[in-house]
C-alpha positions in Angstrom: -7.9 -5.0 -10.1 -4.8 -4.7 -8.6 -2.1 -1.6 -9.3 0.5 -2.2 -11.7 3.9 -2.9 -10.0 6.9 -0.3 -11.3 10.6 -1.8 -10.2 13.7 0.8 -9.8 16.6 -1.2 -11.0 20.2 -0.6 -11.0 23.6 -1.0 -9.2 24.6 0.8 -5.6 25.0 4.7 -5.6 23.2 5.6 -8.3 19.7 7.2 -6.6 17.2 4.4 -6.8 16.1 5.4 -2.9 16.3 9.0 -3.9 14.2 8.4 -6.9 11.5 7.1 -5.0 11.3 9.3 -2.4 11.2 12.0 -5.1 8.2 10.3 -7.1 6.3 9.2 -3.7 6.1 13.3 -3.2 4.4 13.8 -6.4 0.6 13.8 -6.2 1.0 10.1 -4.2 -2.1 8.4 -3.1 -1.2 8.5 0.7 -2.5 10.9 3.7 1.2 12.4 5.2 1.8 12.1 8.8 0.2 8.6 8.7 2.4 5.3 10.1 3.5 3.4 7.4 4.2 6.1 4.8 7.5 6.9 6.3 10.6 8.0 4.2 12.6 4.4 4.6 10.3 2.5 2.5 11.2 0.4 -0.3 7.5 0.5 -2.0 5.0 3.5 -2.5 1.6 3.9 -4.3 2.0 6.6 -7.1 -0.9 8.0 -8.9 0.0 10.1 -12.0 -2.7 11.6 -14.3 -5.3 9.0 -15.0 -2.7 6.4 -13.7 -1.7 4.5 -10.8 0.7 1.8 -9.8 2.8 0.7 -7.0 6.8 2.0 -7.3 9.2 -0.5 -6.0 12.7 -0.8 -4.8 15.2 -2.5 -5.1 18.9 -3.0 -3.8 22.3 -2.2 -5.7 22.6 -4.6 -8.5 25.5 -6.9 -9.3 25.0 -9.4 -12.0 28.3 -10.9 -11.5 27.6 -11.2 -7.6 31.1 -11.4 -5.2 29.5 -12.2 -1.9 26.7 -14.2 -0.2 24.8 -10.5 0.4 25.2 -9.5 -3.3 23.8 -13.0 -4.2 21.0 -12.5 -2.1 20.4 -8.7 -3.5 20.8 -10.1 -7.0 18.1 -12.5 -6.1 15.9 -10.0 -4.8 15.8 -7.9 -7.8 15.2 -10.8 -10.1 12.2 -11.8 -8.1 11.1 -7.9 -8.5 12.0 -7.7 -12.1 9.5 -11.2 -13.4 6.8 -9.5 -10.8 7.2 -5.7 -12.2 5.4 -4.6 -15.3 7.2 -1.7 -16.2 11.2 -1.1 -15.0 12.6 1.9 -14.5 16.4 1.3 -15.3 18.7 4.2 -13.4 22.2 4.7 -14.1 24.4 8.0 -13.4 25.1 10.3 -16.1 28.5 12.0 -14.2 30.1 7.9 -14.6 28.8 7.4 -17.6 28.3 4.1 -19.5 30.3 1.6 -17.2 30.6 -2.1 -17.8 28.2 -3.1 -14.7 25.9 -0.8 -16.5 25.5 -3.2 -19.9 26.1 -6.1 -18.3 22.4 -5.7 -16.4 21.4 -4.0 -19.7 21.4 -7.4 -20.7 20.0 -9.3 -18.4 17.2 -6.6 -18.4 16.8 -7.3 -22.1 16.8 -10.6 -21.6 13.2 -10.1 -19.5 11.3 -8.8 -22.1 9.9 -6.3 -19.8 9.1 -2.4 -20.8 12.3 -0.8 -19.4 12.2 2.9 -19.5 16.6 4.2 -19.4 16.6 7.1 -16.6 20.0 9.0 -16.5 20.1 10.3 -13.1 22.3 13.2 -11.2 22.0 15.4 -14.8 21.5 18.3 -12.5 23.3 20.5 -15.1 23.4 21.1 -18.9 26.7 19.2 -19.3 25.9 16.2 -17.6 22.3 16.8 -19.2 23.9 16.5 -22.4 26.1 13.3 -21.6 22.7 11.2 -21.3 23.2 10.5 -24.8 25.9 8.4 -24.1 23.7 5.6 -22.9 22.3 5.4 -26.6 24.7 2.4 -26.4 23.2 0.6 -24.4 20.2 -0.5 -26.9 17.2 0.2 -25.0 16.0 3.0 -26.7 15.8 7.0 -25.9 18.0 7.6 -22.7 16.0 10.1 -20.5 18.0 12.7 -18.8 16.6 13.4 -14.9 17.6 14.8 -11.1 15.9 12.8 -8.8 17.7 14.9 -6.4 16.3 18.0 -7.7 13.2 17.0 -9.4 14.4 17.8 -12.9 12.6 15.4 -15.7 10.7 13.5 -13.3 7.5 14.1 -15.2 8.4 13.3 -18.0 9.7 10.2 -16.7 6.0 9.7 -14.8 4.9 10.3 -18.3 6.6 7.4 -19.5 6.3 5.1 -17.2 2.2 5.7 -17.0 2.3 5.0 -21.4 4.0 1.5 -21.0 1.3 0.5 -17.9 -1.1 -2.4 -18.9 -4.6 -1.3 -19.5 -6.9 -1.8 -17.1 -9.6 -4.7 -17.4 -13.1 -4.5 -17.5 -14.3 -5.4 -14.1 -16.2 -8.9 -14.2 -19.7 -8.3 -14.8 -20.5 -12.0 -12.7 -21.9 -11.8 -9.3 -19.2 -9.9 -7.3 -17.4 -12.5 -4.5 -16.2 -10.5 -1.0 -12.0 -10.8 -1.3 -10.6 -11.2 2.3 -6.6 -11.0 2.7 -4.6 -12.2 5.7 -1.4 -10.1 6.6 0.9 -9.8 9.0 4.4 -10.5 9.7 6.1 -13.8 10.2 5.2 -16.0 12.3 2.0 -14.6 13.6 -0.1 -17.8 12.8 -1.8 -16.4 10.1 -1.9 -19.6 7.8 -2.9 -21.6 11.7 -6.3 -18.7 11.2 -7.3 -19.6 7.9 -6.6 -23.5 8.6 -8.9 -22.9 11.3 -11.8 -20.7 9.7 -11.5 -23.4 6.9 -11.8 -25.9 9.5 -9.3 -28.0 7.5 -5.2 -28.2 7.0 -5.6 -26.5 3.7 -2.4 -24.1 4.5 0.8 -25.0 5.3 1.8 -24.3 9.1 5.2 -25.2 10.6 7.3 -23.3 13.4 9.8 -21.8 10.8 8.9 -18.3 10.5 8.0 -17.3 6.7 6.9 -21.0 5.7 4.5 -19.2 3.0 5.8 -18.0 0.4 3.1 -17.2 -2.0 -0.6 -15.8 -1.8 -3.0 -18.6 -2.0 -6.1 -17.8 -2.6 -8.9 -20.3 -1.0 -12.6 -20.8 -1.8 -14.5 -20.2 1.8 -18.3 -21.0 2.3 -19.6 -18.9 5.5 -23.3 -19.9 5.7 -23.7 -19.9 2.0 -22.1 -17.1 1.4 -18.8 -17.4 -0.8 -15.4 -15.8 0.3 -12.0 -15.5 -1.3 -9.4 -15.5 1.5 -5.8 -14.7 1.0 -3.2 -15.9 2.9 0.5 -14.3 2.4 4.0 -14.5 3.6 4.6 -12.5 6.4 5.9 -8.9 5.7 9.2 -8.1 7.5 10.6 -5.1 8.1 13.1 -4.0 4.9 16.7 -5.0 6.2 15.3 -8.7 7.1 14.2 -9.7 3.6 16.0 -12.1 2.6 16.3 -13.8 -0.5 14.5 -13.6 -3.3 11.4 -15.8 -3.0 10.8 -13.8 0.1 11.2 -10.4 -1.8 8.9 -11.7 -3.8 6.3 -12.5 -1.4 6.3 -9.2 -0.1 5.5 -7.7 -3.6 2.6 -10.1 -3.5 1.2 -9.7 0.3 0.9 -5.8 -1.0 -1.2 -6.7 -3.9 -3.2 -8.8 -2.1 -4.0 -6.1 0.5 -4.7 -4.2 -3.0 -6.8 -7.0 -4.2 -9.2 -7.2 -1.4 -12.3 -5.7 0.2 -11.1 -6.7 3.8 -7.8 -7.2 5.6 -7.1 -9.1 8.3 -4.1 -7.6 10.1 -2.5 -10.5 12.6 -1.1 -9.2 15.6 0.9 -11.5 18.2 -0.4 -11.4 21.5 2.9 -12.1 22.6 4.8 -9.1 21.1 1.7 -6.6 20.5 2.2 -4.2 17.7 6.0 -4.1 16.9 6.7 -1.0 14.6 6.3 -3.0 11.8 3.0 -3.9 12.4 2.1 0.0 12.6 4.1 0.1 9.0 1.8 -2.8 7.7 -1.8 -1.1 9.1 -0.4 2.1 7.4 -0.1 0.5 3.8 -3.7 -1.0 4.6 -5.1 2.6 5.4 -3.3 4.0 2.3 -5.2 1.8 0.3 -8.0 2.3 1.6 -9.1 -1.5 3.0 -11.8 -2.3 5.3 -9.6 -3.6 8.5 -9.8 -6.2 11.6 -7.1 -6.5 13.7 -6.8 -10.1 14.8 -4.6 -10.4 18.5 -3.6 -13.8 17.7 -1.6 -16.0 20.5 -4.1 -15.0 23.2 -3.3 -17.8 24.9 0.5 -16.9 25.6 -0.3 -13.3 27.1 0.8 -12.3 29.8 -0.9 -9.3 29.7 -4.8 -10.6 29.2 -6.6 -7.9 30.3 -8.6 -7.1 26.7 -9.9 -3.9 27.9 -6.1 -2.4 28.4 -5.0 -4.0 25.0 -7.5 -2.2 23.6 -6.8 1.1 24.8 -2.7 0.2 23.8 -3.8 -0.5 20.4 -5.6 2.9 20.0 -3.1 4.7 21.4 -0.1 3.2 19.2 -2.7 3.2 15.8 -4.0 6.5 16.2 -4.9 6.5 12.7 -7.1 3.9 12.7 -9.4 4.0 15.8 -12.3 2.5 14.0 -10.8 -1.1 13.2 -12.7 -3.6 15.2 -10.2 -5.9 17.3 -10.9 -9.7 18.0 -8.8 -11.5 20.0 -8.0 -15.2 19.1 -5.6 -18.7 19.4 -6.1 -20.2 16.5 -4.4 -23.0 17.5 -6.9 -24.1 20.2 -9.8 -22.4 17.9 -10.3 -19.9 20.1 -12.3 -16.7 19.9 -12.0 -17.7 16.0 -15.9 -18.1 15.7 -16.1 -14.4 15.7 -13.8 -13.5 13.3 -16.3 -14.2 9.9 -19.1 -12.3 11.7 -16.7 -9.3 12.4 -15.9 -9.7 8.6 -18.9 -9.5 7.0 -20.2 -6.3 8.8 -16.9 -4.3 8.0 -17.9 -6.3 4.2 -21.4 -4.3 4.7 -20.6 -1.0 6.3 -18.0 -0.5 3.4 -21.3 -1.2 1.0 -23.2 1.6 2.9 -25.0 4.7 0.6 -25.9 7.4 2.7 -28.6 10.1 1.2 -27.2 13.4 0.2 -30.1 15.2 2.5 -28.8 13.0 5.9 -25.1 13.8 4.5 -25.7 17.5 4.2 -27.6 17.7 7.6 -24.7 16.0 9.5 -22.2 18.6 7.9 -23.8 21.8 8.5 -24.3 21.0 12.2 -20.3 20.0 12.5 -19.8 23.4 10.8 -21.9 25.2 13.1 -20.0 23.6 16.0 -16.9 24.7 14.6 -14.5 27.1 14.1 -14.0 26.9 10.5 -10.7 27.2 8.8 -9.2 30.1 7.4 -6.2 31.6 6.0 -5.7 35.4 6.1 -9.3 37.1 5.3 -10.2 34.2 3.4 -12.5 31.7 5.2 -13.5 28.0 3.8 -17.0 27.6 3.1 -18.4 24.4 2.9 -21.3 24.5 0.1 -22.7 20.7 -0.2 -21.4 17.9 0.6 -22.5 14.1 -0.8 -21.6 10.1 -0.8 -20.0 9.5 -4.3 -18.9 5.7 -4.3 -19.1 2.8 -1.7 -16.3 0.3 -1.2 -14.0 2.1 0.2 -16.9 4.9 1.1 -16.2 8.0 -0.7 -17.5 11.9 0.7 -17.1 14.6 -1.8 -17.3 18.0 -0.5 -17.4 21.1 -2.7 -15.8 24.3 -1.0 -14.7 27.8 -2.0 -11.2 26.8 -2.0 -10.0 23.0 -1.1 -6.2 24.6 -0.4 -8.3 25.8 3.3 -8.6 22.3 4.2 -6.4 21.7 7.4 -5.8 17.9 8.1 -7.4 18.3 11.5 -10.8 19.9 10.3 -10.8 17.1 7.5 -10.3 14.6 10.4 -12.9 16.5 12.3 -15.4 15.8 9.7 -14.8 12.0 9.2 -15.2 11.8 13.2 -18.8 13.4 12.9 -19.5 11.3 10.0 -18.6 8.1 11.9 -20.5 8.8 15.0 -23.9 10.1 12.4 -23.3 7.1 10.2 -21.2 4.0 11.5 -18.7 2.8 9.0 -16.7 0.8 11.5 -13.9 -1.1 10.2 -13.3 0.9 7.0 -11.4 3.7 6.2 -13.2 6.7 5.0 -12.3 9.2 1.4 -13.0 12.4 2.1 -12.2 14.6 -1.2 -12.9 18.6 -1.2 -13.3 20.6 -4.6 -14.8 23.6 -5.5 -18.2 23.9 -7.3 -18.4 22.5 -11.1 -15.1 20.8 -11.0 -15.4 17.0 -11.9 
């Protein structure tokens, strides 16, 4: 199941981007100093208690718009606010209730969406107290924060994680392998699935950003069943345009949510552009098993795959283990091998280890290390075992997970990978100490 989607709403200068940034440091579900997890982004996985969802957002709101870029923000956050299910509505407590204010009040109202009433900048007991004023507004208790300074912003994680959908059951039918298709515009991602389909069952034309929905589509692979997602391309945050494209973007994330396996599109022509780093970050935050497709091999001029390869690596750093495959889908080329590719990243994500071959590989990457150690106090490294598959999940129980450096813990997943495989998917590695749960 996919994470719920949480949209900041509200007019200019009032701390949406502020707000985020604030929440996204808050127990987030991300690895820091990771591409793609940088602090200009409008969207960030948030996991709070027992709950997670994805924060959105959203530009400065005006409902009576005076300009052709205020018509297209306006748009924007309409297309956020039928896709959110649960909006966070900001105003400022030191302006208090202005007219702009209840005029998107209403228009919020009129959505029928949970709306929790945040009343930013109260970063002292005055303005604290002045939150009351926005009792007028009708949409129930006003909550008094600082996203600046972090004051109420758990209670207002609180708040948001009560009003969250529950989550379904999983289906208990046989489970179908999800494959999503990303990239940015104009990559030829809906030329790829026409030609794994072997049919025109997407859409292609030269205009860049022709799909604007996910489509999901039914693929037999010698009889085995695949759902493959195709989405709009995902530009970088000052291209979006209007608000069907804002839109899509919301929904290219949750299909990268959705599925078991991405395929990331490159363009052979311009190879990895920053935003395509920003796009293989969100698909290693979440935790997706990942191919990267060099589409357009035809129009390189660099075709030297053994080079590409080592660029690649060197610009995604993070995610060495992704399998590349290099393709024209419009001539069919290279495509053949793209299903094949799929289905072992499908399988090595399925892959249980036992606890005795887990263990073993540990201690000998602990003997053949220095281990780390803060003060006196060095981390010990008791047990270690496989606790889920899909993503592939390592729990390790320690003497004190706060001696965990980000380089031993990338140490570890290196001699896991070369014990154990697990190419194409990103690996969980979660230290706690002993009887913890």
């Amino acid at each position: 199941m996919s994470k719920p989607i949480v949209a900041i709403v509200g007019r200019q200068n009032v701390g949406k981007s502020t707000l985020l940034n604030r929440l996204a440091g808050k127990r987030i579900a991300i690895v820091a100093d990771m591409p793609g997890t940088t602090r200009d982004r409008i969207f960030a996985d948030v996991s709070w208690g027992e709950a997670g969802f994805t924060l959105i957002d959203t530009g400065g709101l005006e409902v009576k718009p005076r300009s052709t870029i205020a018509q297209g923000v306006k748009e924007q956050v309409q297309a956020a606010v039928a896709e959110a299910d649960v909006i966070i509505f900001l105003v400022d407590s030191e302006d208090g209730v202005v007219p702009a204010d209840l005029e998107i009040a209403g228009m919020l109202r009129r959505s029928s969406k949970p709306i929790v009433l945040a009343a930013n900048k109260a970063d002292n007991p005055e303005r604290e107290s002045q939150a009351v004023d926005f009792y007028e507004m009708g949409l129930g208790e006003p909550l008094a924060i600082s996203a600046y300074h972090g004051r109420g912003t758990a209670e207002l994680l609180d708040r948001v994680s009560s009003l969250l959908p529950t989550p379904q059951e999983p289906e208990t039918e046989a489970e179908i392998m999800k494959l999503a298709i990303v990239g940015r515009p104009n990559v030829g991602k809906s030329t790829l699935l026409n030609s794994l389909l072997g049919e025109e069952r997407a859409i292609v034309d030269e205009v860049p950003g022709t799909t604007h929905d996910a489509i999901n589509t039914l693929l037999d692979f010698g009889g085995q069943n695949v759902i493959v997602i195709d989405t709009a391309g995902i530009r970088r945050r000052g291209r979006w345009g209007r608000g069907v494209e804002r839109y899509s973007v919301i929904r290219a994330l949750r299909a990268i949510d959705e599925a078991d396996v991405v395929l990331l599109v490159l363009d052979a022509t311009e190879l990895l552009t920053s935003q395509d780093e920003h796009i293989a970050g969100y698909i290693q935050q979440a935790a997706k098993g990942v191919i990267l497709v060099v589409n357009k091999w035809d129009l390189a001029v660099n075709n030297n795959m053994v080079e590409c390869n080592r660029y690649i690596q060197k610009r995604l750093k993070f995610m060495t283990y992704a399998p590349v495959v290099y393709t024209s889908a419009k001539f069919g080329q290279g495509v053949d091998k793209v299903m094949p590719q799929v289905f072992e990243v499908y399988q090595e994500r399925q892959k249980r280890m036992p606890t005795t071959e887990v263990n073993r590989v540990v201690q000998q990457a602990v003997a053949a290390h220095n281990l780390p150690r803060k003060g006196t106090k060095r981390l010990k490294i008791l047990y270690a075992t496989q606790a889920e598959v899909n993503p592939p999940t390592f729990v390790f129980f320690v003497n004190d997970p706060r001696l965990i450096h980000f380089s031993y813990q990338h140490y570890l997943e290196n001699k896991l990978r070369r014990a154990f495989g697990f190419a194409g998917t990103p690996l969980r590695l979660v230290f706690k100490t002993r009887g913890e749960q």
